[in-house]
Jmol script that loads the backbone (N, CA, C; Angstrom):
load data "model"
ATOM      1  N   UNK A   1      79.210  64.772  67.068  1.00  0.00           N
ATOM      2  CA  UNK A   1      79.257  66.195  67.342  1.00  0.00           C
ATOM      3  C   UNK A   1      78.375  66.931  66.338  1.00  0.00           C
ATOM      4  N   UNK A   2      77.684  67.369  66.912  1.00  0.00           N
ATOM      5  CA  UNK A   2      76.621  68.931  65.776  1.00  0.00           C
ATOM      6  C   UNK A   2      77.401  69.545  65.146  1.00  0.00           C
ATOM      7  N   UNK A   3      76.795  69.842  63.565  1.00  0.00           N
ATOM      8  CA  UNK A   3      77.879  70.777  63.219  1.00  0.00           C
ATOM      9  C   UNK A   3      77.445  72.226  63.542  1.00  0.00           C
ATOM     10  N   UNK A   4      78.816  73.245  63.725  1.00  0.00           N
ATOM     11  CA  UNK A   4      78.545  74.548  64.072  1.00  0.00           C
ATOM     12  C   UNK A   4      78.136  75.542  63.128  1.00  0.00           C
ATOM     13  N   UNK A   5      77.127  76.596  63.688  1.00  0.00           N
ATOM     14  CA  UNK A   5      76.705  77.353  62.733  1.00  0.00           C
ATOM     15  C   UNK A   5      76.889  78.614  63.596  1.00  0.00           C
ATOM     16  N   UNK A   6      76.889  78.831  62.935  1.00  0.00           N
ATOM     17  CA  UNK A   6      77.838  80.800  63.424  1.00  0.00           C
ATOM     18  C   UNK A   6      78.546  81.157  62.074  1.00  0.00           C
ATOM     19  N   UNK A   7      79.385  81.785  62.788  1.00  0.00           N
ATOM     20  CA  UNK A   7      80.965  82.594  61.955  1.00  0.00           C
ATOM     21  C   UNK A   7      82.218  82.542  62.071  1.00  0.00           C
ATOM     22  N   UNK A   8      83.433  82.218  61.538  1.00  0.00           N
ATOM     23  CA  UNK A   8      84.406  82.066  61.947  1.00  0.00           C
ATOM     24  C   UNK A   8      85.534  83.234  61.340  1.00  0.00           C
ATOM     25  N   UNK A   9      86.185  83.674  62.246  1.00  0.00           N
ATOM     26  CA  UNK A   9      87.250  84.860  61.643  1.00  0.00           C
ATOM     27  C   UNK A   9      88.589  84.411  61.457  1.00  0.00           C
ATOM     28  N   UNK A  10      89.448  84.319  60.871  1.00  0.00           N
ATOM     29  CA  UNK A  10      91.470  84.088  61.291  1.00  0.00           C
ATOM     30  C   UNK A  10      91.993  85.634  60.955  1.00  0.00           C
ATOM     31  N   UNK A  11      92.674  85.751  61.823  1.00  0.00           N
ATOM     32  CA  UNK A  11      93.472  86.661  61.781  1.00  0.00           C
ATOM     33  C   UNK A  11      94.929  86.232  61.868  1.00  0.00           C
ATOM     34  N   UNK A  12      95.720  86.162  60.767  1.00  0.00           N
ATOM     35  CA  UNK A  12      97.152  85.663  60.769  1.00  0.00           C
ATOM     36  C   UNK A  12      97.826  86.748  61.327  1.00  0.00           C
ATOM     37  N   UNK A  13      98.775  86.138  61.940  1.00  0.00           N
ATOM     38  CA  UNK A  13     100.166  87.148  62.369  1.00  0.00           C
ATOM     39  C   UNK A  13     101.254  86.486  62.494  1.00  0.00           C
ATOM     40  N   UNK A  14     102.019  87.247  61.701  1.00  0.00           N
ATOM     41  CA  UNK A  14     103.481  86.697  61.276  1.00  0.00           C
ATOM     42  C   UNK A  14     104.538  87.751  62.081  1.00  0.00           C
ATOM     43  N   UNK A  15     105.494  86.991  62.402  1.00  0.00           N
ATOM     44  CA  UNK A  15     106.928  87.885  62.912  1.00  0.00           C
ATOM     45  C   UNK A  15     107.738  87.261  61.960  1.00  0.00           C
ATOM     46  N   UNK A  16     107.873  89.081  61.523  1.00  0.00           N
ATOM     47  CA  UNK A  16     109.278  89.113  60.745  1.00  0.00           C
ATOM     48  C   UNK A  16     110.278  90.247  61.103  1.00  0.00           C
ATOM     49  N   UNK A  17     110.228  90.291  62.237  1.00  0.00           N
ATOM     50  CA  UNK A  17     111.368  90.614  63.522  1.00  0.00           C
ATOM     51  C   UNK A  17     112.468  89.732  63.598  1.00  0.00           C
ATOM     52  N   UNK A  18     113.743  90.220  64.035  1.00  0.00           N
ATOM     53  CA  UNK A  18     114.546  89.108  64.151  1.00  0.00           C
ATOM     54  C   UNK A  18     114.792  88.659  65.538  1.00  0.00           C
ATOM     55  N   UNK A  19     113.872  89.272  66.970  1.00  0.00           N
ATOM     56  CA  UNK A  19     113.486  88.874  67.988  1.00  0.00           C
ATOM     57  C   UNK A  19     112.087  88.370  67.953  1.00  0.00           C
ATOM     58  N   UNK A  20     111.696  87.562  69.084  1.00  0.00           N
ATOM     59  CA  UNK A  20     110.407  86.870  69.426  1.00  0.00           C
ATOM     60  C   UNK A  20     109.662  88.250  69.932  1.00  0.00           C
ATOM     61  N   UNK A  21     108.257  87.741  69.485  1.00  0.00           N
ATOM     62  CA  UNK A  21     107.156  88.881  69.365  1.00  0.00           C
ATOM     63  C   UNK A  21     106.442  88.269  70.430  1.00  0.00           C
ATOM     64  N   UNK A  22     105.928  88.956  71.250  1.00  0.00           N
ATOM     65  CA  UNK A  22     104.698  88.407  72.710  1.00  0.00           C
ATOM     66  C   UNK A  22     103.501  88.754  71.820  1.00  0.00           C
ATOM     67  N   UNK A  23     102.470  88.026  71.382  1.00  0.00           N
ATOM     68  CA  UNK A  23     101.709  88.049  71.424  1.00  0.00           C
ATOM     69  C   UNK A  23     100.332  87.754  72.217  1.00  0.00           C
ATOM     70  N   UNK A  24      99.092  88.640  73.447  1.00  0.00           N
ATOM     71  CA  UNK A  24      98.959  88.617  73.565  1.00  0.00           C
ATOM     72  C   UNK A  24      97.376  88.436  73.520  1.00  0.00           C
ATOM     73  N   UNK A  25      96.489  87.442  73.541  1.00  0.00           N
ATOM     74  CA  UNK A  25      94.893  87.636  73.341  1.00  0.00           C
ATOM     75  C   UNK A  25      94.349  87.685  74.431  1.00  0.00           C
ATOM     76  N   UNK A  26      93.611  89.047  74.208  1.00  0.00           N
ATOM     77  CA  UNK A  26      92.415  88.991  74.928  1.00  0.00           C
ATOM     78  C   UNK A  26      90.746  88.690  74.649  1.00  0.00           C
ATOM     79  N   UNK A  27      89.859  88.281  75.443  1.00  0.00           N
ATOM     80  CA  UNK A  27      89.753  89.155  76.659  1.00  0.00           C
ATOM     81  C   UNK A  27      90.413  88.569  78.396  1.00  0.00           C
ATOM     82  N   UNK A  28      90.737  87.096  78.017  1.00  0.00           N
ATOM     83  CA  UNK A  28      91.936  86.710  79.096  1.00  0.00           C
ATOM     84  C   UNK A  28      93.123  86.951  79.345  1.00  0.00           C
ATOM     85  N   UNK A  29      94.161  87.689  78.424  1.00  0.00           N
ATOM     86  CA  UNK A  29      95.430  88.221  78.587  1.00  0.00           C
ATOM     87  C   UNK A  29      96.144  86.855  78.278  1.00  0.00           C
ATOM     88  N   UNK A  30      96.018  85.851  77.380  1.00  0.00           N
ATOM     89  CA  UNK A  30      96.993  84.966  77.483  1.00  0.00           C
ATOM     90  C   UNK A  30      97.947  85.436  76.402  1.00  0.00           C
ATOM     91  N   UNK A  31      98.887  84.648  76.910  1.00  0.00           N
ATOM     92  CA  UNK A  31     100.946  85.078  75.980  1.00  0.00           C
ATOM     93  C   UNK A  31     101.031  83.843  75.415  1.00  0.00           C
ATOM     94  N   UNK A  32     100.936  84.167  74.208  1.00  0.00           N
ATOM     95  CA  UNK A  32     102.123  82.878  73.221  1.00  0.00           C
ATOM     96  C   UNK A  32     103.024  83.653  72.980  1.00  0.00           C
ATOM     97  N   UNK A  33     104.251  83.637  72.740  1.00  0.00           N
ATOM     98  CA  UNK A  33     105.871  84.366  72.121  1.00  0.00           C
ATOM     99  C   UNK A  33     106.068  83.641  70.664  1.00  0.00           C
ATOM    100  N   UNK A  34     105.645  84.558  69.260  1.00  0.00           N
ATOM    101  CA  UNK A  34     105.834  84.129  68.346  1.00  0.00           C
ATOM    102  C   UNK A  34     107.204  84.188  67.721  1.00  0.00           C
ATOM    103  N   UNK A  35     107.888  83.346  67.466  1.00  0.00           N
ATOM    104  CA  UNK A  35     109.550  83.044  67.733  1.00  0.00           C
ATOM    105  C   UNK A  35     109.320  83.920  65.782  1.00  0.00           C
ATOM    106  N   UNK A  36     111.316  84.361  65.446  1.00  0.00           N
ATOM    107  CA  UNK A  36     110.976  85.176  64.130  1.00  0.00           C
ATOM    108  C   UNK A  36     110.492  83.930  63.113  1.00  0.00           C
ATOM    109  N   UNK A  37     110.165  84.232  62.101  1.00  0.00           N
ATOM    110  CA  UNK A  37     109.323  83.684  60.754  1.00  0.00           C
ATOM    111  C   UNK A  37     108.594  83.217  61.441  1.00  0.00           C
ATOM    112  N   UNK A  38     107.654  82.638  62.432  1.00  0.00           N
ATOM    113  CA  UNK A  38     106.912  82.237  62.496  1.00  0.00           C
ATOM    114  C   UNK A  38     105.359  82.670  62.365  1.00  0.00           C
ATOM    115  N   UNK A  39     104.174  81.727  61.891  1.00  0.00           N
ATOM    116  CA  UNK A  39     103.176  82.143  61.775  1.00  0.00           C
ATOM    117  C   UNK A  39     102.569  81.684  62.316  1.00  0.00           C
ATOM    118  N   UNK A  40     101.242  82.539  63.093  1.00  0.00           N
ATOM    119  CA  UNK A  40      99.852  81.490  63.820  1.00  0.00           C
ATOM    120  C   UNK A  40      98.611  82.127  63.382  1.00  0.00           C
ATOM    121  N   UNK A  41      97.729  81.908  63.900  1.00  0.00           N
ATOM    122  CA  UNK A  41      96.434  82.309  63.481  1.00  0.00           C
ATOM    123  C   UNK A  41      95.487  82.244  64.521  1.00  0.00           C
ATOM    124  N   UNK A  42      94.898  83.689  64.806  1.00  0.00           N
ATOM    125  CA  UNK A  42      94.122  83.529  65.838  1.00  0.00           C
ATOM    126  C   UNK A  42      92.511  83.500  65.165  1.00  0.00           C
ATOM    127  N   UNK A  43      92.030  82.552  66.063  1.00  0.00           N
ATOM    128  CA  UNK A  43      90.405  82.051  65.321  1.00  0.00           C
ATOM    129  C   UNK A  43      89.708  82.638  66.329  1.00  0.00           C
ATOM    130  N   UNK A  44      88.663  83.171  65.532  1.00  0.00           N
ATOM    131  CA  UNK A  44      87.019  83.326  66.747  1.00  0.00           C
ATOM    132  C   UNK A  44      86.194  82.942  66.100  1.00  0.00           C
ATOM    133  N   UNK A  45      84.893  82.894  67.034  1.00  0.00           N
ATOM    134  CA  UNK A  45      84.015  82.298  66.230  1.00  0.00           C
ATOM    135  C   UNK A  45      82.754  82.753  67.040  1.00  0.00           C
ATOM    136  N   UNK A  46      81.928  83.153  66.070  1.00  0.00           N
ATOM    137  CA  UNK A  46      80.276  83.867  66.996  1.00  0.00           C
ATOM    138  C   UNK A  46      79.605  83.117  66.538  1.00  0.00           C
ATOM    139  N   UNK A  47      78.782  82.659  67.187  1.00  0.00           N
ATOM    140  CA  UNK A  47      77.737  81.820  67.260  1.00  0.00           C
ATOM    141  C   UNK A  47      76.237  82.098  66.564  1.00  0.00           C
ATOM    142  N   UNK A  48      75.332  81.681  65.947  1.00  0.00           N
ATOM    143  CA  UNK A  48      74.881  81.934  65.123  1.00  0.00           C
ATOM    144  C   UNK A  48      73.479  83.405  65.663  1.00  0.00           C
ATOM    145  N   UNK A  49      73.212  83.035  66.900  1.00  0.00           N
ATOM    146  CA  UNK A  49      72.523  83.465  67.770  1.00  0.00           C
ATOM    147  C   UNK A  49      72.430  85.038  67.969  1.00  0.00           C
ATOM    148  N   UNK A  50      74.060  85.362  68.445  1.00  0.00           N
ATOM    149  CA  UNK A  50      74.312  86.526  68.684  1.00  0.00           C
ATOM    150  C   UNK A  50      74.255  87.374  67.332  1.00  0.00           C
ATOM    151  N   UNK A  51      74.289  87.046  66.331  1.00  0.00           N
ATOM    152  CA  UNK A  51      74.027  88.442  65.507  1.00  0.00           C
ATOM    153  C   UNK A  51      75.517  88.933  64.360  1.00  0.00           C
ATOM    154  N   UNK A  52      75.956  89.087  65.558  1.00  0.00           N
ATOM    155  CA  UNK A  52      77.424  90.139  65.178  1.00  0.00           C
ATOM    156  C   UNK A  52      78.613  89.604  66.326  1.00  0.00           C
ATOM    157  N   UNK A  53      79.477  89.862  66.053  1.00  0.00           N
ATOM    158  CA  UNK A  53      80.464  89.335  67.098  1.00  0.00           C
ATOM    159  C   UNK A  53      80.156  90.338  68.668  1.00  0.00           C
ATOM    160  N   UNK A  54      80.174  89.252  69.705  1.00  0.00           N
ATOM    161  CA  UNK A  54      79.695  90.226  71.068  1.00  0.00           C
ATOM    162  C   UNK A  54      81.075  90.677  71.749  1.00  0.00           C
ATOM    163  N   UNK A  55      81.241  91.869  71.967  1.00  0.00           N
ATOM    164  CA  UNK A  55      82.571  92.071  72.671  1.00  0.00           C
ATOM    165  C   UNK A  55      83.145  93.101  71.814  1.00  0.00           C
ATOM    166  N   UNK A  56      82.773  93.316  70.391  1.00  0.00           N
ATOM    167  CA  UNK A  56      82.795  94.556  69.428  1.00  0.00           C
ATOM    168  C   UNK A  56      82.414  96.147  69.888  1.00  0.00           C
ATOM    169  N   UNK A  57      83.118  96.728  69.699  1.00  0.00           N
ATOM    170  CA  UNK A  57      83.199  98.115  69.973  1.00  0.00           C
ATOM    171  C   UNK A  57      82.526  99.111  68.936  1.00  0.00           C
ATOM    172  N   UNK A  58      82.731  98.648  67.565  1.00  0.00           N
ATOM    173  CA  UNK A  58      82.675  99.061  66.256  1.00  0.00           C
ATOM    174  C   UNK A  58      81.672  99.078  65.548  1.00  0.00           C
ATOM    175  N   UNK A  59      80.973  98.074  65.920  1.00  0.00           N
ATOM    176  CA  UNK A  59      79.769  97.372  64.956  1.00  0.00           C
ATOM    177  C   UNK A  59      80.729  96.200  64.307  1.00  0.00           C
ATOM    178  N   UNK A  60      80.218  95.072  63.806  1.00  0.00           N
ATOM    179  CA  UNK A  60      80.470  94.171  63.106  1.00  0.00           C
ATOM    180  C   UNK A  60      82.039  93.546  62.611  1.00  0.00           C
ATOM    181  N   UNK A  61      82.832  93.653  63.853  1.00  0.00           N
ATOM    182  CA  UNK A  61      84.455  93.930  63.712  1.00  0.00           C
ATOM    183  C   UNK A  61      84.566  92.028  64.628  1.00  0.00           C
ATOM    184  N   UNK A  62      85.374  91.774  63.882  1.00  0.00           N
ATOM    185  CA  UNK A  62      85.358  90.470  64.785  1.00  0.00           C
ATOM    186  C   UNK A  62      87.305  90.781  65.718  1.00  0.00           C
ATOM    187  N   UNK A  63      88.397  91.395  65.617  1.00  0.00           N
ATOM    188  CA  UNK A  63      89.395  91.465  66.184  1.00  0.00           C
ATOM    189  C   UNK A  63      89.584  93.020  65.913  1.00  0.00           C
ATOM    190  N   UNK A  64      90.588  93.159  67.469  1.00  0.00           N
ATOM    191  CA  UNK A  64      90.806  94.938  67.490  1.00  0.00           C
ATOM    192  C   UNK A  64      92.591  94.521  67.614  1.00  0.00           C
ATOM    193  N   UNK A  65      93.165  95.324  67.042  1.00  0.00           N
ATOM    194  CA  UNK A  65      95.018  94.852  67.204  1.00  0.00           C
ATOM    195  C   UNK A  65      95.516  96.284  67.649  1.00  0.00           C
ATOM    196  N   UNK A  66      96.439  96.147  68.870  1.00  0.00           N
ATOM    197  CA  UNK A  66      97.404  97.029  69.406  1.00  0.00           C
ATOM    198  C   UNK A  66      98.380  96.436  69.056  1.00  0.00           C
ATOM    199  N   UNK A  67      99.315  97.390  68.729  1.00  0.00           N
ATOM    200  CA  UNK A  67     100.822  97.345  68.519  1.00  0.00           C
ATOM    201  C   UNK A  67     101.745  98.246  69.190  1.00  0.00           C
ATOM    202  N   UNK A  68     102.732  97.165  70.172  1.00  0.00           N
ATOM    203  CA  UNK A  68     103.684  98.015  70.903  1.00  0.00           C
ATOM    204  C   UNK A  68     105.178  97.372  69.698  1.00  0.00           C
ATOM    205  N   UNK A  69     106.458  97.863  70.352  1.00  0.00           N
ATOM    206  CA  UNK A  69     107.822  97.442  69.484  1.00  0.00           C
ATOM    207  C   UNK A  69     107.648  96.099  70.048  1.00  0.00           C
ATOM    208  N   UNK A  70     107.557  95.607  70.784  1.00  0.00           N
ATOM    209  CA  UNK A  70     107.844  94.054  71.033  1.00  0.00           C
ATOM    210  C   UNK A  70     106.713  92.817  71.490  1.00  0.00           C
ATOM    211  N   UNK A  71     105.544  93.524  71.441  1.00  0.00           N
ATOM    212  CA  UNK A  71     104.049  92.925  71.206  1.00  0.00           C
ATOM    213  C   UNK A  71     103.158  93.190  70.674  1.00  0.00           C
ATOM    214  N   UNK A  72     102.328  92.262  70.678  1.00  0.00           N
ATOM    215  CA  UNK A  72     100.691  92.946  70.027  1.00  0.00           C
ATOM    216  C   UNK A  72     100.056  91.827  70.409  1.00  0.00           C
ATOM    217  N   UNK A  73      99.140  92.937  70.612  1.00  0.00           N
ATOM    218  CA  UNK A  73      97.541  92.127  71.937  1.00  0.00           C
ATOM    219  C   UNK A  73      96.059  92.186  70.564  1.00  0.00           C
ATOM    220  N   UNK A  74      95.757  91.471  70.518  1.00  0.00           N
ATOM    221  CA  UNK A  74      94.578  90.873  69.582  1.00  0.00           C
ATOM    222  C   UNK A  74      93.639  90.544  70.833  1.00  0.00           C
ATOM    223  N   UNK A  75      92.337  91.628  70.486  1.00  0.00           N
ATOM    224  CA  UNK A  75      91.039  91.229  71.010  1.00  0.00           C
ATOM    225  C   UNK A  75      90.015  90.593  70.330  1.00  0.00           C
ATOM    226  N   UNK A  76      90.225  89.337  70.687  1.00  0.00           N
ATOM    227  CA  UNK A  76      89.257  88.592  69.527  1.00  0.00           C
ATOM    228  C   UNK A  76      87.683  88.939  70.364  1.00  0.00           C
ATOM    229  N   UNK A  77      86.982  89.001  69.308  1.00  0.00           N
ATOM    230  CA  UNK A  77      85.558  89.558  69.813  1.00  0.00           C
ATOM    231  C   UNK A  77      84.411  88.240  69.533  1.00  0.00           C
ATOM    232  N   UNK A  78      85.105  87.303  69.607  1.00  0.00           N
ATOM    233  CA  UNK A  78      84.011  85.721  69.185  1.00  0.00           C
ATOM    234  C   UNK A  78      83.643  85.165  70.680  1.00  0.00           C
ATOM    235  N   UNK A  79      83.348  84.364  70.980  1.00  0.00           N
ATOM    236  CA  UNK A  79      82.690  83.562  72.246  1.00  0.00           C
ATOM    237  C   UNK A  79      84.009  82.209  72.308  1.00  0.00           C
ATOM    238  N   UNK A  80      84.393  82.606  71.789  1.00  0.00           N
ATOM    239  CA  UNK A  80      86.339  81.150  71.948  1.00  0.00           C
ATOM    240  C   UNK A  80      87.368  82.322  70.988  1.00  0.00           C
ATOM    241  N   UNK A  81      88.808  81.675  71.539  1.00  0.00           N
ATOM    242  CA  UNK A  81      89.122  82.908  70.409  1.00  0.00           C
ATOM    243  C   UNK A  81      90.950  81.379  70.651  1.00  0.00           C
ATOM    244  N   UNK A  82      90.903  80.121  69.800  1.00  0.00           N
ATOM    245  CA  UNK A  82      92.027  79.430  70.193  1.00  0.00           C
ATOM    246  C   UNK A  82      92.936  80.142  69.074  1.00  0.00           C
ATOM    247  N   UNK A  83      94.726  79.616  69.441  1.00  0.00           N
ATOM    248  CA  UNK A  83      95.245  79.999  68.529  1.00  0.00           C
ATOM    249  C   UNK A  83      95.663  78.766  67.691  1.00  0.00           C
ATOM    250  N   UNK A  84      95.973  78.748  66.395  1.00  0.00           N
ATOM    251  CA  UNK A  84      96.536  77.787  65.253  1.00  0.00           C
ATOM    252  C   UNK A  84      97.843  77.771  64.856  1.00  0.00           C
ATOM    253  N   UNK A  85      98.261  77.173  64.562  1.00  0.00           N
ATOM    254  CA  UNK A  85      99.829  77.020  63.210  1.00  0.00           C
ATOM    255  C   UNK A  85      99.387  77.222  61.833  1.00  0.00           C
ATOM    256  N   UNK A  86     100.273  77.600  61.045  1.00  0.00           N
ATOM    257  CA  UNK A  86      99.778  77.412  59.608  1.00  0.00           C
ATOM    258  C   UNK A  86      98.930  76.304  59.016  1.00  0.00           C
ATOM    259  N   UNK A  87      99.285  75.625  59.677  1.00  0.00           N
ATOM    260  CA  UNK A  87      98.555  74.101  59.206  1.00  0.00           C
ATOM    261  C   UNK A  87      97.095  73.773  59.653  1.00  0.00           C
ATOM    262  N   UNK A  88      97.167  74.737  60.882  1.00  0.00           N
ATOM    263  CA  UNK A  88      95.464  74.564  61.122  1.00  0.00           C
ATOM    264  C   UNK A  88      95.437  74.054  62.664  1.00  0.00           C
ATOM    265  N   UNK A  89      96.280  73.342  63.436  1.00  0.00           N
ATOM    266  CA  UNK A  89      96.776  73.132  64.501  1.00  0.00           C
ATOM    267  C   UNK A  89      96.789  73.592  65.356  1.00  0.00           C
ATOM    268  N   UNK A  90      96.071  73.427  66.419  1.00  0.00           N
ATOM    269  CA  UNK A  90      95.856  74.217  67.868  1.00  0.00           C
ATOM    270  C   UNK A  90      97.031  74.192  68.721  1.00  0.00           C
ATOM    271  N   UNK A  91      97.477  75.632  69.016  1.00  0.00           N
ATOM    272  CA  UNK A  91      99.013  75.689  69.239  1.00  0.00           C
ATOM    273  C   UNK A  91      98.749  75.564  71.087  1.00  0.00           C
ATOM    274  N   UNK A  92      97.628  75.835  71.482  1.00  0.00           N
ATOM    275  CA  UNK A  92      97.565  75.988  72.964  1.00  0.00           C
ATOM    276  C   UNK A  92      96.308  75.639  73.401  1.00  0.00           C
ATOM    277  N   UNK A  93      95.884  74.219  73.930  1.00  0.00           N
ATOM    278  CA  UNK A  93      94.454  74.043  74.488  1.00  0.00           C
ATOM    279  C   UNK A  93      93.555  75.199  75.064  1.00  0.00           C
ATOM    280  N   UNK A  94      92.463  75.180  74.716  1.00  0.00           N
ATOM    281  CA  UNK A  94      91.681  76.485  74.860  1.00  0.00           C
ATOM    282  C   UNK A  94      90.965  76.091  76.230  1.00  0.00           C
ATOM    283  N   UNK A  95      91.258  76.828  77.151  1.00  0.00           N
ATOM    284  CA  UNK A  95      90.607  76.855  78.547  1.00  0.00           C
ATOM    285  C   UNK A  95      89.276  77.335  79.191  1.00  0.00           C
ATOM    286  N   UNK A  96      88.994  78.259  78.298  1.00  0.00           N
ATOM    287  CA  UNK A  96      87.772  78.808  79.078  1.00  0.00           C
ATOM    288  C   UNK A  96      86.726  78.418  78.755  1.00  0.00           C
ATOM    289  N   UNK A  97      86.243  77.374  79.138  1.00  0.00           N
ATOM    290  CA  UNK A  97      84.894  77.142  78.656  1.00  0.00           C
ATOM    291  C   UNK A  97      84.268  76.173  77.647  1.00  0.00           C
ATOM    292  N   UNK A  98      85.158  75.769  76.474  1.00  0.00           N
ATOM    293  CA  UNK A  98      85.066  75.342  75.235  1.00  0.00           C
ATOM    294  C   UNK A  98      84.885  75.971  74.091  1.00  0.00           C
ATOM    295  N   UNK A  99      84.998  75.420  72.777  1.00  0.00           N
ATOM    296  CA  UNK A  99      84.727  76.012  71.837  1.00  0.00           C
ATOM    297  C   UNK A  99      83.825  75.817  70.846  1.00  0.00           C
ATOM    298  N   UNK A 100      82.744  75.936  70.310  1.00  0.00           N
ATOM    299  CA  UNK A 100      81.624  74.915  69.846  1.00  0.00           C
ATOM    300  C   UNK A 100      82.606  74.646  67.891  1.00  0.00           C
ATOM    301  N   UNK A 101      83.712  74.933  67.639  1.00  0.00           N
ATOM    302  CA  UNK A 101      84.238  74.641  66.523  1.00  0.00           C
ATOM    303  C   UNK A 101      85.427  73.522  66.630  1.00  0.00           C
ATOM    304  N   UNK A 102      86.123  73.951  67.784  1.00  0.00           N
ATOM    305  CA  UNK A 102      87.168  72.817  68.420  1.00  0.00           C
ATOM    306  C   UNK A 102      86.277  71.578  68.818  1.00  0.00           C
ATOM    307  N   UNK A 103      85.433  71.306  69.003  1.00  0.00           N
ATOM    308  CA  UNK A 103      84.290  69.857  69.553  1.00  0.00           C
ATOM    309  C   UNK A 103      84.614  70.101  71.030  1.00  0.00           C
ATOM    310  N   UNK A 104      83.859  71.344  71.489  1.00  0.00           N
ATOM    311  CA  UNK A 104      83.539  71.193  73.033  1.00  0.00           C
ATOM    312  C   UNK A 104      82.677  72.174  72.888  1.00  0.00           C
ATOM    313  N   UNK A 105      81.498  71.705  73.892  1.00  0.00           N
ATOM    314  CA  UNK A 105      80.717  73.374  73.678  1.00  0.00           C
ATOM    315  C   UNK A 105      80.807  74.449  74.401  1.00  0.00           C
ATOM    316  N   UNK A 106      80.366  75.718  74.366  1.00  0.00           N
ATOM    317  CA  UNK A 106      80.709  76.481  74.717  1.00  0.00           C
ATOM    318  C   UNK A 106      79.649  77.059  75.732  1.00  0.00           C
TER     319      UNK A 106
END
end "model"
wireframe off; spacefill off
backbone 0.3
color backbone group
């Protein structure tokens, strides 16, 4: 496998709610339910090509976060956007396409 050259972002999010938190990523709308104490980490990653993260509103912003009482939707702005465990662990096979950091390309 090539190694990747781009950028990579994490954005941790922790629930410390004593109900499960929906967390939602876009730009596909997928749901993981982060159960309480738990932590994950959502990764993106832009590719070396594009510049700046594509899908940015801001200039140079790699995630945008809404917060409702019982979710929050993360727009990851990279070209893959999988989620992790603390440990580094891909909590949900990434579907769209591949990821050129996970070893599939994109």
């Amino acid at each position: 496998m090539e190694q990747f050259v781009g950028r990579a972002a994490r954005l941790m999010v922790r629930n410390d709610a004593e109900e499960p938190l929906d967390l939602a990523v876009e730009p596909w709308g997928d749901v993981h339910r982060i159960m309480p104490a738990e932590l994950c980490a959502v990764v993106t990653h832009s590719l070396a090509g594009y510049g700046t993260w594509p899908g940015t509103t801001l200039g140079d912003e790699p995630f945008e976060v809404q917060h409702r009482p019982d979710s929050l939707t993360v727009w990851a702005n990279g070209s893959c956007f999988p989620l992790h465990d603390r440990e580094g662990n891909e909590i949900e096979p990434y579907l769209y396409g591949g990821c050129p950091v996970e070893g599939t390309e994109a």
